[in-house]
C-alpha positions, -999 to +999 in steps of 0.1 A: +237+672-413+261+640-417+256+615-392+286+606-367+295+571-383+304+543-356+323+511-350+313+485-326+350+464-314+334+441-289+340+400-288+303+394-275+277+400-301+253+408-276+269+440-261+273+445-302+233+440-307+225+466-278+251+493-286+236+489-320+203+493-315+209+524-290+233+542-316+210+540-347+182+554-330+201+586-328+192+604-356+224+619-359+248+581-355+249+551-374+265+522-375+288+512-400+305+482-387+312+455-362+345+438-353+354+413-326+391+421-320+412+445-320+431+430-353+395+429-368+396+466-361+420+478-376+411+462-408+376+478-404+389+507-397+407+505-430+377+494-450+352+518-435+370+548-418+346+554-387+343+588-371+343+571-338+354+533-329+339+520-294+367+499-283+361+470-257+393+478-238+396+434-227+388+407-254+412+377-263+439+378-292+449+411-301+430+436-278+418+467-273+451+483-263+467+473-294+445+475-318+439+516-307+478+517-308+476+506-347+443+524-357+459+557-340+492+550-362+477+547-393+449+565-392+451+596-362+422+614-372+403+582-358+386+587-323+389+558-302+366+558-268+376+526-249+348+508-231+354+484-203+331+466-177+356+470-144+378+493-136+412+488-146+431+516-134+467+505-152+447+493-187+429+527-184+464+544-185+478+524-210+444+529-235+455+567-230+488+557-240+476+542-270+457+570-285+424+568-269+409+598-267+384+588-238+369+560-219+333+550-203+323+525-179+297+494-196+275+503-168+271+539-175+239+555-187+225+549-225+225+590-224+260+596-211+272+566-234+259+586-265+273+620-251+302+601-248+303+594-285+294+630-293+324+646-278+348+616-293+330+628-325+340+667-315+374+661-310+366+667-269+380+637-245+354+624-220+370+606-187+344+585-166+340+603-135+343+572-113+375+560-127+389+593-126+380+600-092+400+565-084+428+579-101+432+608-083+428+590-051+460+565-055+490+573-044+521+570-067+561+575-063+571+602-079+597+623-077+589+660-065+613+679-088+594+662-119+561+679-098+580+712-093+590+713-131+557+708-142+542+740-121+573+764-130+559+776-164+519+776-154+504+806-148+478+805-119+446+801-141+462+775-157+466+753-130+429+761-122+419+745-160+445+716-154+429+711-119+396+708-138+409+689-163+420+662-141+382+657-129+370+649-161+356+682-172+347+690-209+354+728-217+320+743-214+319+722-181+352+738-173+344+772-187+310+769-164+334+768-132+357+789-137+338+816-158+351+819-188+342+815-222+345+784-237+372+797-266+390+807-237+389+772-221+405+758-255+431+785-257+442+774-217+444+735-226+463+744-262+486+765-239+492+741-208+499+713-236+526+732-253+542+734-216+534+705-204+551+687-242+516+667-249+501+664-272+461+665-263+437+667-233+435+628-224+471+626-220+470+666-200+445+645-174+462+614-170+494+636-166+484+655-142+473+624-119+502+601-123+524+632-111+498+636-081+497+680-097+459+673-085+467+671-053+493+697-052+470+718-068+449+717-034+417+708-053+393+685-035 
């Protein structure tokens, strides 16, 4: 089995030296590279095509933002996962923007750091629970009739998945709750993104916070 290759985009060399050492003894990850901006990124990127790139979402020059806006453009099939050691709630959103196709917390677990890698690998987007719940708890202006137009087309089960969705559930986590399969789950999220004109599941969570559907939804 080919191992999930990595890229480390951090500016300290010490959070570099411990993500290192935790993703190499996987069995299954590796390594390939290090880069210290998000410029140096991209040209690693370019050199070494990565499965995955761990993105520090804050470091000075070109950051994090930018440099997953560039790798994203010229090479999409390149999962970013952002990592960043507060929460950000607007740099968060804009990472999303970018083409990130998750994010985790520094402080999080070595386990649920390497999951989080996993599912990047998968093609699966992984929200932290904490910043997600923090998310969902703001309140934004928005209009309603962009709300109301958002519900028209979505069937009741699929506001049950989007509900999901915007708590940061992966599809069998998803297909657990609801009790269905987890093809099923896919087909529902392939669905609700045609209707909802997205393009994948990060976007489809982040959506459905900023227009407060979570809420609407009546989900606690």
């Amino acid at each position: 089995m080919s191992k999930t290759r990595v890229l480390l985009v951090d500016d300290h060399e010490v959070v570099r030296l411990g993500l290192m050492t935790l993703i190499n003894d996987r069995p299954d990850m590796e390594v390939v590279g290090e880069a210290g901006s998000g410029a140096e990124a991209v040209r690693a990127v370019e050199r070494l095509r990565p499965d995955v790139v761990l993105m520090d979402i804050r470091m000075p020059g070109e950051g994090g933002i930018e440099g997953t806006r560039q790798i994203i453009a010229r090479f999409p099939e390149t999962k970013v996962v952002m990592l960043t050691s507060f929460a950000d709630d607007e740099l968060v959103v804009r990472a999303i923007r970018a083409g990130a196709v998750g994010y985790v917390l520094k402080q999080v677990g070595n386990e649920e750091l390497l999951r989080a890698i996993a599912a990047a690998a998968r093609g699966e987007a992984l929200l932290d629970p904490a910043t997600t719940a923090r998310l969902l708890s703001r309140v934004r202006e928005a209009e309603r009739k962009s709300e109301e137009d958002a519900f028209r087309d979505l069937s009741d089960r699929e506001m049950d998945v989007l509900a999901e969705l915007a708590r940061g559930k992966t599809n069998p986590e998803i297909g657990e709750a609801l009790n269905l399969s987890e093809k099923t789950v896919r087909n529902y999220v392939s669905t609700i993104l045609e209707k909802l004109h997205l393009t994948n599941r990060v976007e489809l969570a982040t959506y459905a916070v900023e227009h407060h559907l979570f809420e609407k939804l009546g989900k606690d």
